[in-house]
N, CA, C and O atoms as a GROMACS GRO file, in nm:
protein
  432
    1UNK      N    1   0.084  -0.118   0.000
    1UNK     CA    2   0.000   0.000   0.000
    1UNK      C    3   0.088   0.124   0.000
    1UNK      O    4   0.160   0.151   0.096
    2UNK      N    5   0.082   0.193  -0.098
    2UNK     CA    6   0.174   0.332  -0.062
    2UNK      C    7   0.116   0.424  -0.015
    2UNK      O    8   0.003   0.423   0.034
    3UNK      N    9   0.194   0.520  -0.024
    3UNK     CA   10   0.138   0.599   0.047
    3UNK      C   11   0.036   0.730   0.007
    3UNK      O   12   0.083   0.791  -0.089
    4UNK      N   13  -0.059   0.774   0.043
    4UNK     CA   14  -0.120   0.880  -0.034
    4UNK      C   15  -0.035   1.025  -0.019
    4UNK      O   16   0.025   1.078   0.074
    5UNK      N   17  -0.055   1.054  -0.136
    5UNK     CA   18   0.039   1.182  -0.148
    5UNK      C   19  -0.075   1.299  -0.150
    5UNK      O   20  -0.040   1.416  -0.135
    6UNK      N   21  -0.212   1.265  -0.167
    6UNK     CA   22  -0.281   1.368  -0.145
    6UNK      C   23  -0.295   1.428  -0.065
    6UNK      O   24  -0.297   1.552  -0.069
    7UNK      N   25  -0.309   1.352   0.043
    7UNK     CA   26  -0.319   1.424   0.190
    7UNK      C   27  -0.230   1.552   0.226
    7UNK      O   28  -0.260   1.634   0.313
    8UNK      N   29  -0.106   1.557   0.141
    8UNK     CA   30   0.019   1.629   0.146
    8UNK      C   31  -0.054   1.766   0.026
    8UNK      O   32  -0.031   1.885   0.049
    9UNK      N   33  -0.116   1.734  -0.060
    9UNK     CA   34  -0.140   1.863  -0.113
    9UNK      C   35  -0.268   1.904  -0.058
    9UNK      O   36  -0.335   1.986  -0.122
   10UNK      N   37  -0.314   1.856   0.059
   10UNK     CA   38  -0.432   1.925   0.091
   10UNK      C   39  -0.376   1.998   0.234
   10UNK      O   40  -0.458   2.041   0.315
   11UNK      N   41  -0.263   2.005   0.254
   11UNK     CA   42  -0.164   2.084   0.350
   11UNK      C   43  -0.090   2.197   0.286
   11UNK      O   44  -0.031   2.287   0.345
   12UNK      N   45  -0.100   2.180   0.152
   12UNK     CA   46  -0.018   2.316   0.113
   12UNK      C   47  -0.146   2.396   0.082
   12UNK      O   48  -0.154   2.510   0.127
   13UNK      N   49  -0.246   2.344   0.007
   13UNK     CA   50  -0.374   2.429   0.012
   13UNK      C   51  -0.421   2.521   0.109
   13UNK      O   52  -0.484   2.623   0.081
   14UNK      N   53  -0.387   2.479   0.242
   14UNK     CA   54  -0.421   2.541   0.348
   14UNK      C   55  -0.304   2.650   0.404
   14UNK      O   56  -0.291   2.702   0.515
   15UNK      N   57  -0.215   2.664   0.269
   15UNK     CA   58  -0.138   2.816   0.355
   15UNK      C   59  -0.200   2.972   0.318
   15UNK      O   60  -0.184   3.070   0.390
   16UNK      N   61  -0.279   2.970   0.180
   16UNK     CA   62  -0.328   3.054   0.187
   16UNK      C   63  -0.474   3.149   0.249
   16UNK      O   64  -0.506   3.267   0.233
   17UNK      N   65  -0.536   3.040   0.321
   17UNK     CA   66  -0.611   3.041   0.408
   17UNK      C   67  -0.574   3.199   0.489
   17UNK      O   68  -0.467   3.212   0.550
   18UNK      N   69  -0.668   3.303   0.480
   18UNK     CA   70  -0.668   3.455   0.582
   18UNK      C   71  -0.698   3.397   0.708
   18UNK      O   72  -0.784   3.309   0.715
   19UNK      N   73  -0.628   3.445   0.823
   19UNK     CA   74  -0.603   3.414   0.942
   19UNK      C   75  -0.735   3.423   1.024
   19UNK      O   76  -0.819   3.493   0.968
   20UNK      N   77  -0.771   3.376   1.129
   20UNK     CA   78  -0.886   3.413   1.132
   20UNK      C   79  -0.904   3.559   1.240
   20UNK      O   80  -0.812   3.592   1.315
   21UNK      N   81  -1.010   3.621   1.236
   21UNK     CA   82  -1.063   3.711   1.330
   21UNK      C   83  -1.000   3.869   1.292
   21UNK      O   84  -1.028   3.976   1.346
   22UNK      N   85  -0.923   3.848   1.201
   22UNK     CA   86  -0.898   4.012   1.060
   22UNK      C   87  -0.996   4.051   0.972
   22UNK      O   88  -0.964   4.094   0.861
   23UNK      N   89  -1.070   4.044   0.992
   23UNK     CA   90  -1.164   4.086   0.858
   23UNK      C   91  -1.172   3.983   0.774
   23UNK      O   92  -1.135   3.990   0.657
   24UNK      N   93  -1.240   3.841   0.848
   24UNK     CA   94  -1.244   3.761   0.765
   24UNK      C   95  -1.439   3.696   0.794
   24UNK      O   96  -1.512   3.688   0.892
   25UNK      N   97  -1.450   3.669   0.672
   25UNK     CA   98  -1.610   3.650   0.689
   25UNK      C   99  -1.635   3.533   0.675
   25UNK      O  100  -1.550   3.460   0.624
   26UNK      N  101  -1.769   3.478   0.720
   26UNK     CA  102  -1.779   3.369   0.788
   26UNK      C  103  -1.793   3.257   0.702
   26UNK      O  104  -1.823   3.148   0.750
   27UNK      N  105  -1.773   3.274   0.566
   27UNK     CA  106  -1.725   3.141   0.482
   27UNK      C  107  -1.594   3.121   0.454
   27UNK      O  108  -1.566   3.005   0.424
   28UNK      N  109  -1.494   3.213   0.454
   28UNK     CA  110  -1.349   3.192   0.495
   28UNK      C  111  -1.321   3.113   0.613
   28UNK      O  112  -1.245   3.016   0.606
   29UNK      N  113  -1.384   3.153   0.736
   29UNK     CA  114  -1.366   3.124   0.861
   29UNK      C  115  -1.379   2.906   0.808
   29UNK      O  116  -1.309   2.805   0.815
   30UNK      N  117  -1.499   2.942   0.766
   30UNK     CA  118  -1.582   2.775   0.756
   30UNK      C  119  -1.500   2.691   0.681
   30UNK      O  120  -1.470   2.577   0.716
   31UNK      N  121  -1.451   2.766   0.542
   31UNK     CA  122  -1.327   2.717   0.460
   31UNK      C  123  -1.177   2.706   0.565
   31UNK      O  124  -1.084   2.632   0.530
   32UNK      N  125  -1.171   2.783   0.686
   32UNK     CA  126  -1.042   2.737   0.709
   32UNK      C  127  -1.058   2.623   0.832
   32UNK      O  128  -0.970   2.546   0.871
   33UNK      N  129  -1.159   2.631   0.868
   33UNK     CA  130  -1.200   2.524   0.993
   33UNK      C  131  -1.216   2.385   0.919
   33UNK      O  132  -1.172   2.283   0.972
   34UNK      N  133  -1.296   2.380   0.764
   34UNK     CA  134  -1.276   2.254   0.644
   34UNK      C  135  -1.117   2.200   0.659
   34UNK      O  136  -1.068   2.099   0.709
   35UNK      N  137  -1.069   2.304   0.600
   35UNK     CA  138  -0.906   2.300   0.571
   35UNK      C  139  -0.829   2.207   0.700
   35UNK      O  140  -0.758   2.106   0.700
   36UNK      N  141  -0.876   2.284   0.791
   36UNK     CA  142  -0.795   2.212   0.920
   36UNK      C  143  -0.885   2.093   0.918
   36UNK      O  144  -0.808   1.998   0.932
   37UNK      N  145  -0.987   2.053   0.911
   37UNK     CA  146  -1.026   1.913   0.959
   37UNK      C  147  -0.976   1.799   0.823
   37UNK      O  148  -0.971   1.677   0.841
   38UNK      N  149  -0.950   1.849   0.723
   38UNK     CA  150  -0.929   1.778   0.611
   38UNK      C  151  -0.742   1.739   0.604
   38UNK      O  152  -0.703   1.649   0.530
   39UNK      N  153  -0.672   1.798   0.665
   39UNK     CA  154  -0.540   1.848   0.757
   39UNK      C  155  -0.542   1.696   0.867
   39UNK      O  156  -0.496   1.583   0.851
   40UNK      N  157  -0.585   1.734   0.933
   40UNK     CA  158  -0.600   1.652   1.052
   40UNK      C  159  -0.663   1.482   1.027
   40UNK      O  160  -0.612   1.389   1.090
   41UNK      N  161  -0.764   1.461   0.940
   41UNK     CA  162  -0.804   1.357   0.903
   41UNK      C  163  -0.709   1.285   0.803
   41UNK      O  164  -0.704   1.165   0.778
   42UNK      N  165  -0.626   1.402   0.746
   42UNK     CA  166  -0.517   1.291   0.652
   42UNK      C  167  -0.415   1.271   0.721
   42UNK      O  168  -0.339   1.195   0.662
   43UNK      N  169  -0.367   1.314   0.848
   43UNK     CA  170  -0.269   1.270   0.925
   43UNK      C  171  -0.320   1.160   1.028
   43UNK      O  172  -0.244   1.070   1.062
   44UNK      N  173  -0.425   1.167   1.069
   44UNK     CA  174  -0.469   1.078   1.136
   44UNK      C  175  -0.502   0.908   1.048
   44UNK      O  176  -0.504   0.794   1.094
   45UNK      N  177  -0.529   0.967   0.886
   45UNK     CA  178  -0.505   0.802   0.797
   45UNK      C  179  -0.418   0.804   0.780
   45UNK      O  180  -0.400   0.704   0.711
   46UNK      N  181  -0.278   0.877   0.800
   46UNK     CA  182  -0.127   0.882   0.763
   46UNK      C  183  -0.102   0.761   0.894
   46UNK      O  184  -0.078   0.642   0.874
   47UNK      N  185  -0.113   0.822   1.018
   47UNK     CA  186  -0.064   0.756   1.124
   47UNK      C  187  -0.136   0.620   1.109
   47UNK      O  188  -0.066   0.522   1.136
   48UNK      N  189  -0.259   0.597   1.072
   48UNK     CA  190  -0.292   0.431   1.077
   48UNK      C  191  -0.242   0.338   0.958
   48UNK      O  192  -0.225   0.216   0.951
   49UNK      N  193  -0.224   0.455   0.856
   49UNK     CA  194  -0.144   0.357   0.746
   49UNK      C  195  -0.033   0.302   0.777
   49UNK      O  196  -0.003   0.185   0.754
   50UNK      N  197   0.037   0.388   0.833
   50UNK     CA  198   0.186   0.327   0.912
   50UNK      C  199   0.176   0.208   0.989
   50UNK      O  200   0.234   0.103   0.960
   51UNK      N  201   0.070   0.229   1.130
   51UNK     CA  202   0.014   0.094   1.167
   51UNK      C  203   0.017  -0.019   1.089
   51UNK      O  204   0.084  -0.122   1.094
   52UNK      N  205  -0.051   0.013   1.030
   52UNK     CA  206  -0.104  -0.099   0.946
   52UNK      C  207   0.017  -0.193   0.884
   52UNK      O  208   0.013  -0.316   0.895
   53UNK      N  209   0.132  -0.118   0.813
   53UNK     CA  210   0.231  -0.155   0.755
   53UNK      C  211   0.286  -0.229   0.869
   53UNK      O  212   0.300  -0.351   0.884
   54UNK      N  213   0.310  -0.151   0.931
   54UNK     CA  214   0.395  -0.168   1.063
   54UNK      C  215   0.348  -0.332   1.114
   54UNK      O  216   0.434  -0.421   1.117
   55UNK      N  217   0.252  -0.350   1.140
   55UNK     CA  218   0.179  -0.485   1.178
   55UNK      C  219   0.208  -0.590   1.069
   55UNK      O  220   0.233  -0.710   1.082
   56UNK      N  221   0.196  -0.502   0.942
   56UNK     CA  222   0.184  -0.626   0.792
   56UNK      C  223   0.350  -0.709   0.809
   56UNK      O  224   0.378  -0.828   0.792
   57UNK      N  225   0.436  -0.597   0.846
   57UNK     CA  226   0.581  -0.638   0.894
   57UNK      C  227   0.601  -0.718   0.964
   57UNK      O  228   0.640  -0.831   0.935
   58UNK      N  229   0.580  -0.676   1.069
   58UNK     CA  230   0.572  -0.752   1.184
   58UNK      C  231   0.536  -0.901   1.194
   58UNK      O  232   0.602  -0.985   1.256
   59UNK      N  233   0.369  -0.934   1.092
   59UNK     CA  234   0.324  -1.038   1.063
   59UNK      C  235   0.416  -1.150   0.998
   59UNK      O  236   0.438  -1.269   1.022
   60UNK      N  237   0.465  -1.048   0.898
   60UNK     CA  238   0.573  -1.105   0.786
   60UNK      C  239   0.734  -1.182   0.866
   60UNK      O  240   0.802  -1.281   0.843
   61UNK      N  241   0.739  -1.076   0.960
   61UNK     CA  242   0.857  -1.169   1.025
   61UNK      C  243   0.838  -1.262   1.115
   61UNK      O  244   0.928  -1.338   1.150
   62UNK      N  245   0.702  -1.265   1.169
   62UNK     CA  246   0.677  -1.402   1.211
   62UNK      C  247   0.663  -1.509   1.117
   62UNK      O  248   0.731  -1.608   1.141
   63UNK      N  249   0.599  -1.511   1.028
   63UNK     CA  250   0.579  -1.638   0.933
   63UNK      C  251   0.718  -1.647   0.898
   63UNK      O  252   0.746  -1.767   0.897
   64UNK      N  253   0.840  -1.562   0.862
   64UNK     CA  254   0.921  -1.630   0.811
   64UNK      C  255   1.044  -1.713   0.888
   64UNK      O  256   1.133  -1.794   0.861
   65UNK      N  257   0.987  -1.636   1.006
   65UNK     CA  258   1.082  -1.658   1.211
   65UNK      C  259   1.021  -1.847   1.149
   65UNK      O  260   1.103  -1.924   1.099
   66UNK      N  261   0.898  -1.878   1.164
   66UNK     CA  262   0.806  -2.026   1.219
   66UNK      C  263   0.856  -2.090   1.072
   66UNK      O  264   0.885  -2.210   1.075
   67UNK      N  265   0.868  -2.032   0.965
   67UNK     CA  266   0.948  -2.090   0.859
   67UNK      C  267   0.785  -2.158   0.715
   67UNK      O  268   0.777  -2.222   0.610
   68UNK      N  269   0.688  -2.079   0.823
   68UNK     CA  270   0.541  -2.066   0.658
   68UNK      C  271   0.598  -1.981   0.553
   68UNK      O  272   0.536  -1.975   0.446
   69UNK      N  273   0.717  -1.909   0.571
   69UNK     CA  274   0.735  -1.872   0.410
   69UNK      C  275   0.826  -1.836   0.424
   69UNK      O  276   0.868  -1.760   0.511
   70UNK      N  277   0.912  -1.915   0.287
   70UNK     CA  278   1.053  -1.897   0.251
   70UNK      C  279   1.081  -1.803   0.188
   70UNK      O  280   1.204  -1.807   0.184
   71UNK      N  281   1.026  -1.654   0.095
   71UNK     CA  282   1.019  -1.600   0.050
   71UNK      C  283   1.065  -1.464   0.111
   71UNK      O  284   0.986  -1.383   0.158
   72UNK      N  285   1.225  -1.443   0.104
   72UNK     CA  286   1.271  -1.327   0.147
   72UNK      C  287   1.201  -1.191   0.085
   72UNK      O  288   1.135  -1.116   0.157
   73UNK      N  289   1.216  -1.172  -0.028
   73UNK     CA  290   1.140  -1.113  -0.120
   73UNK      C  291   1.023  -0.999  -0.020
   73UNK      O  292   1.037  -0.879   0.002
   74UNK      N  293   0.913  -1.090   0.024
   74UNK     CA  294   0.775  -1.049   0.067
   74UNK      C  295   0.833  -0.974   0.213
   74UNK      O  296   0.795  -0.862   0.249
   75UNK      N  297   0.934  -1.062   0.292
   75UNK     CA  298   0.953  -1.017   0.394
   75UNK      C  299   1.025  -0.892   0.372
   75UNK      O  300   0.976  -0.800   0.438
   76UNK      N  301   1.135  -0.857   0.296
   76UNK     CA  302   1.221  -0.714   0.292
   76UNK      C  303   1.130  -0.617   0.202
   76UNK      O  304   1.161  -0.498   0.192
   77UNK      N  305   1.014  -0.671   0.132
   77UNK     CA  306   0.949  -0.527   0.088
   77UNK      C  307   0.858  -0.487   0.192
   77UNK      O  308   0.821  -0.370   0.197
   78UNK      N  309   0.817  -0.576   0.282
   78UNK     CA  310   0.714  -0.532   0.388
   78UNK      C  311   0.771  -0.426   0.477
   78UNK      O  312   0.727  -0.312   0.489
   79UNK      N  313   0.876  -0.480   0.538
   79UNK     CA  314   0.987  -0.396   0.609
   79UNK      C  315   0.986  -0.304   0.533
   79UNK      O  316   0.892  -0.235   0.570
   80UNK      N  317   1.048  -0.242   0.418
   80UNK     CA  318   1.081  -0.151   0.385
   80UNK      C  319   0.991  -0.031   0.382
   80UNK      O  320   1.014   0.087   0.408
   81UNK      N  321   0.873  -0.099   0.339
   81UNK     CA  322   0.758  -0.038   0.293
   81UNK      C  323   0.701   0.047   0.476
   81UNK      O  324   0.629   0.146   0.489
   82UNK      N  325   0.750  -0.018   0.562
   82UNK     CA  326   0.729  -0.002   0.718
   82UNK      C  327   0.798   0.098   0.746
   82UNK      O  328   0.734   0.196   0.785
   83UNK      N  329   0.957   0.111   0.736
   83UNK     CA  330   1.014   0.176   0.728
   83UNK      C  331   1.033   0.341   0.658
   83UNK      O  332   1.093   0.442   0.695
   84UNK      N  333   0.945   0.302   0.535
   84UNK     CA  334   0.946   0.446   0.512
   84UNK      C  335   0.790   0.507   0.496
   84UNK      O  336   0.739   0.588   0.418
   85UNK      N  337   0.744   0.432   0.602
   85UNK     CA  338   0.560   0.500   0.618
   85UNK      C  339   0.667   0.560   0.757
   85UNK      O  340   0.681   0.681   0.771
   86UNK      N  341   0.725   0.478   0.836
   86UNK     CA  342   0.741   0.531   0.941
   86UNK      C  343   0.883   0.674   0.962
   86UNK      O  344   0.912   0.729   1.069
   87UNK      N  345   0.939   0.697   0.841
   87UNK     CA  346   0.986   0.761   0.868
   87UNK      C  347   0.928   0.852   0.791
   87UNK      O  348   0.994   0.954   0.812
   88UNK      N  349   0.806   0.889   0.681
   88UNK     CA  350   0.765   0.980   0.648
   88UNK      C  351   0.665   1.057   0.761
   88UNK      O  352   0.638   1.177   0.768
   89UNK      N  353   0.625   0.957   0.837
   89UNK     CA  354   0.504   0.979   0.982
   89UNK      C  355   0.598   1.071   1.047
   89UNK      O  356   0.560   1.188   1.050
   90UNK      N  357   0.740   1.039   1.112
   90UNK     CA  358   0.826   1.112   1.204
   90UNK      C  359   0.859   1.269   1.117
   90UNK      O  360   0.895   1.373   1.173
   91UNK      N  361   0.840   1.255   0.998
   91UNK     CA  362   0.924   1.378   0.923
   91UNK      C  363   0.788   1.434   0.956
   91UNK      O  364   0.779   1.462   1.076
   92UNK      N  365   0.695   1.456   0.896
   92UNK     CA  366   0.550   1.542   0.931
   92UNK      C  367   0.568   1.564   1.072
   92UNK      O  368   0.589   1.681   1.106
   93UNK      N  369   0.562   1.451   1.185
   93UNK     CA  370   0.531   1.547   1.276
   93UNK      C  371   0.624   1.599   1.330
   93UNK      O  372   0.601   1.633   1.446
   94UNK      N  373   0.746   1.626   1.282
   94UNK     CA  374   0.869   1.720   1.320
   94UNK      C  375   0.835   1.833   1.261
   94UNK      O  376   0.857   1.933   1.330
   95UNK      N  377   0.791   1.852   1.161
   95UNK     CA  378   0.738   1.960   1.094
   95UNK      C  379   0.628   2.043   1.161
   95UNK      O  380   0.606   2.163   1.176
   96UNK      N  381   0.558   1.914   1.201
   96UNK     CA  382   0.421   1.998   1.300
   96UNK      C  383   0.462   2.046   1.392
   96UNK      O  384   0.404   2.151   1.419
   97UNK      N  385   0.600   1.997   1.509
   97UNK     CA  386   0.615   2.030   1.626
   97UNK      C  387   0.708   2.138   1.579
   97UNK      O  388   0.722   2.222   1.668
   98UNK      N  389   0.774   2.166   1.474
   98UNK     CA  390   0.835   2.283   1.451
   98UNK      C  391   0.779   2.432   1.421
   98UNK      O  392   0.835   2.541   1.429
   99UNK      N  393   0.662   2.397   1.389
   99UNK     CA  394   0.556   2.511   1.360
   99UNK      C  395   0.452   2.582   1.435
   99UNK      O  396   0.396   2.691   1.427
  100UNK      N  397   0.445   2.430   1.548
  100UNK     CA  398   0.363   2.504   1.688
  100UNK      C  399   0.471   2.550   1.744
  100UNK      O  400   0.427   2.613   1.841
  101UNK      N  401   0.640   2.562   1.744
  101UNK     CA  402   0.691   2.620   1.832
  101UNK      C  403   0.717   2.754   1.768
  101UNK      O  404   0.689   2.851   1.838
  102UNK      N  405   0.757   2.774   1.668
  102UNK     CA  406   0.730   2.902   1.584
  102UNK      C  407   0.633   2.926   1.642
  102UNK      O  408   0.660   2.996   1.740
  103UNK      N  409   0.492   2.898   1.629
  103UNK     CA  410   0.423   3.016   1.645
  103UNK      C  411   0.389   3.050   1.804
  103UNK      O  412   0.346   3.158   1.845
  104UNK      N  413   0.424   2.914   1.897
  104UNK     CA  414   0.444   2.952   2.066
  104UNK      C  415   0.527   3.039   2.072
  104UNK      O  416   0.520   3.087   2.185
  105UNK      N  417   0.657   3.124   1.972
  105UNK     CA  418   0.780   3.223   1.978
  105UNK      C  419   0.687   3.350   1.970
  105UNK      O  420   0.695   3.436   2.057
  106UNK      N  421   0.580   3.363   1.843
  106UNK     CA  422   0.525   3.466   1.825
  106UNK      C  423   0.509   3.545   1.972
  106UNK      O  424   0.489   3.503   2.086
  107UNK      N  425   0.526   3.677   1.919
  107UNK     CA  426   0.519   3.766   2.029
  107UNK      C  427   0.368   3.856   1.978
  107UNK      O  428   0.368   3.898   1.862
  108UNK      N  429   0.264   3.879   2.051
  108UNK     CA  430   0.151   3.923   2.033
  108UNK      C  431   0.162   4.070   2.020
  108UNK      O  432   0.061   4.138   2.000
   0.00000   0.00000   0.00000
């Protein structure tokens, strides 16, 4: 299963979003509260896709630990495929935790 890359352009969509409570009217507001839940719902199928892999791995190195399948093959693409759900999961939310601290710096 790869990975969806949409979810990633429905995060850049949301930079031009007007901030809220400037002179912004109440279908902007609704469009940026969309934005964030559409934001949040693809990170939240980001994080279970990883699961998911993560387990399919996991599965995979048991059957080949008990010796139901000889097939290195299945086992090093599962892993891999684990490996880089899970390190695309860690890169996002370094990104996220870098941006709530930016804006915890903002000075009002």
């Amino acid at each position: 299963m790869p990975i969806d890359i949409n979810s990633l352009n429905a995060m850049y969509k949301t930079t031009n979003v007007p901030a809220s409570g400037y002179g912004v009217n109440s279908a902007d507001k609704r469009e940026a509260s969309n934005s964030f839940d559409a934001v949040l719902n693809s990170v939240v199928g980001m994080v279970g896709e990883t699961n998911t892999l993560q387990n399919t791995a996991s599965a995979e190195e048991i059957r080949f630990a008990l010796g139901d399948a000889d097939n290195t093959h299945d086992l090093m693409v599962a892993e891999q495929k684990a490996a880089v759900a899970l390190q695309y999961t860690v890169a996002v939310r370094d990104k996220a935790l870098e941006a709530y601290r930016e804006l915890m710096q903002m000075q009002m």
